[in-house]
C-alpha positions as CSV (number, residue, x, y, z in Angstrom):
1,X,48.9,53.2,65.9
2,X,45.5,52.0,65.4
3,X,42.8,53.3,62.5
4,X,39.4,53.7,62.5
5,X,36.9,52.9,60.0
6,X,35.4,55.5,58.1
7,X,32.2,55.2,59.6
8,X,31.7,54.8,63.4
9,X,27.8,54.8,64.8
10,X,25.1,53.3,67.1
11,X,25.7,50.2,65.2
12,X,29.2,49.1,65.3
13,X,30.6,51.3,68.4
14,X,30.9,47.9,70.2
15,X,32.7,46.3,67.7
16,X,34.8,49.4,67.0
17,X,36.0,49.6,70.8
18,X,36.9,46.2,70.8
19,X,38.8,46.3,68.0
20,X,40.4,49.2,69.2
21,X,41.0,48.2,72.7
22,X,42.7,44.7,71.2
23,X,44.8,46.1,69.3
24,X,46.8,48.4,71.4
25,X,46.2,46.7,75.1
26,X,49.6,45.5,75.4
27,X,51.8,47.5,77.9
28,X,51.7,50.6,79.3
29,X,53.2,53.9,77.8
30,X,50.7,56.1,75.0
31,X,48.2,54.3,72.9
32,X,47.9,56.6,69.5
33,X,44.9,55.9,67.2
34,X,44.1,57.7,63.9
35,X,41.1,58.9,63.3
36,X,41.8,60.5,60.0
37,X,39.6,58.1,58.1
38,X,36.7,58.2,60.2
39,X,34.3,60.7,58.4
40,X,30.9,59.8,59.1
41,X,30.3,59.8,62.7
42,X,27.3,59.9,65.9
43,X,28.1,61.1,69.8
44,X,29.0,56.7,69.7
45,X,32.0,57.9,68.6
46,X,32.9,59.5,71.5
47,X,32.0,57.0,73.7
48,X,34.0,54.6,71.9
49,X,37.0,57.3,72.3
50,X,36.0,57.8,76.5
51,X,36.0,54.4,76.9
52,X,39.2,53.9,75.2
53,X,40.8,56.3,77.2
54,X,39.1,54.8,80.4
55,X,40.7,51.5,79.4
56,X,44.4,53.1,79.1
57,X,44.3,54.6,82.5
58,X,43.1,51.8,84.6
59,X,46.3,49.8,82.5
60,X,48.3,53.3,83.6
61,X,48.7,53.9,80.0
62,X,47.6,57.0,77.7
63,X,45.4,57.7,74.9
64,X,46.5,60.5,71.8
65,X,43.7,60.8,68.7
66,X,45.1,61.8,66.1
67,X,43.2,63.0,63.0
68,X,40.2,64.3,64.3
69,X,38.2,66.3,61.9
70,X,36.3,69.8,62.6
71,X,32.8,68.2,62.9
72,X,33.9,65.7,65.7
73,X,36.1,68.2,68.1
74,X,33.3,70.8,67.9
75,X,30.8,67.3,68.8
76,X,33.1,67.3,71.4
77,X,33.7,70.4,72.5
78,X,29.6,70.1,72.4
79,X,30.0,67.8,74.8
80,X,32.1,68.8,77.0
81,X,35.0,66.4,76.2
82,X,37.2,67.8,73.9
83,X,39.7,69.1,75.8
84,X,39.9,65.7,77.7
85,X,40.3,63.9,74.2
86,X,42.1,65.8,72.1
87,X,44.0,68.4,75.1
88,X,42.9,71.4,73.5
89,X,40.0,73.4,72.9
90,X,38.0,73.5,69.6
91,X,39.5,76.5,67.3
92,X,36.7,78.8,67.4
93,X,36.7,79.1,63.3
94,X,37.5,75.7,62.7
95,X,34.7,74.6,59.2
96,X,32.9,71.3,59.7
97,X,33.7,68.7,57.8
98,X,30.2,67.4,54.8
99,X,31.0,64.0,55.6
100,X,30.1,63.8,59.5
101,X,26.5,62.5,60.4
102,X,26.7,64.3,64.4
């Protein structure tokens, strides 16, 4: 399992996916990364977390986040991704989170 930083943005989404993207490209099977620490987040975030799961299918792997506060499902529900990166729709009561910057 991989972590993410605490903060995630337009200015280290690059450095973030590669990171990310080293550290679990070896093999096929699920890739699982935590997002539990990441608190302070834009909409780079998710392309960091697309791309990611762009990555694992053309290796015929599979992405799982784990960890995802309120304020980024809703940000993704938002955009129209969250049931493609976290498999479920946003909760419709679900609080945001004070530390998220979306």
């Amino acid at each position: 399992m991989h972590g993410f930083p605490p903060q995630v943005g337009f200015a280290n989404a690059v450095a973030v996916l590669e990171q990310a993207s080293q550290a679990t490209s070896a093999g096929q099977g699920e890739r699982v990364y935590d997002l539990s620490a990441c608190t302070r987040f834009d909409s780079s975030l998710l392309a960091v977390l697309l791309e990611l799961t762009r990555r694992a299918a053309a290796a015929g792997a599979t992405c799982r986040f784990e960890g995802a506060d309120a304020n980024l499902l809703k940000l993704a529900q938002l955009y129209g991704v969250g049931a493609l990166l976290f498999g479920r729709p946003v909760p419709a009561g679900s609080k945001p989170h004070a530390g998220a910057a979306a």
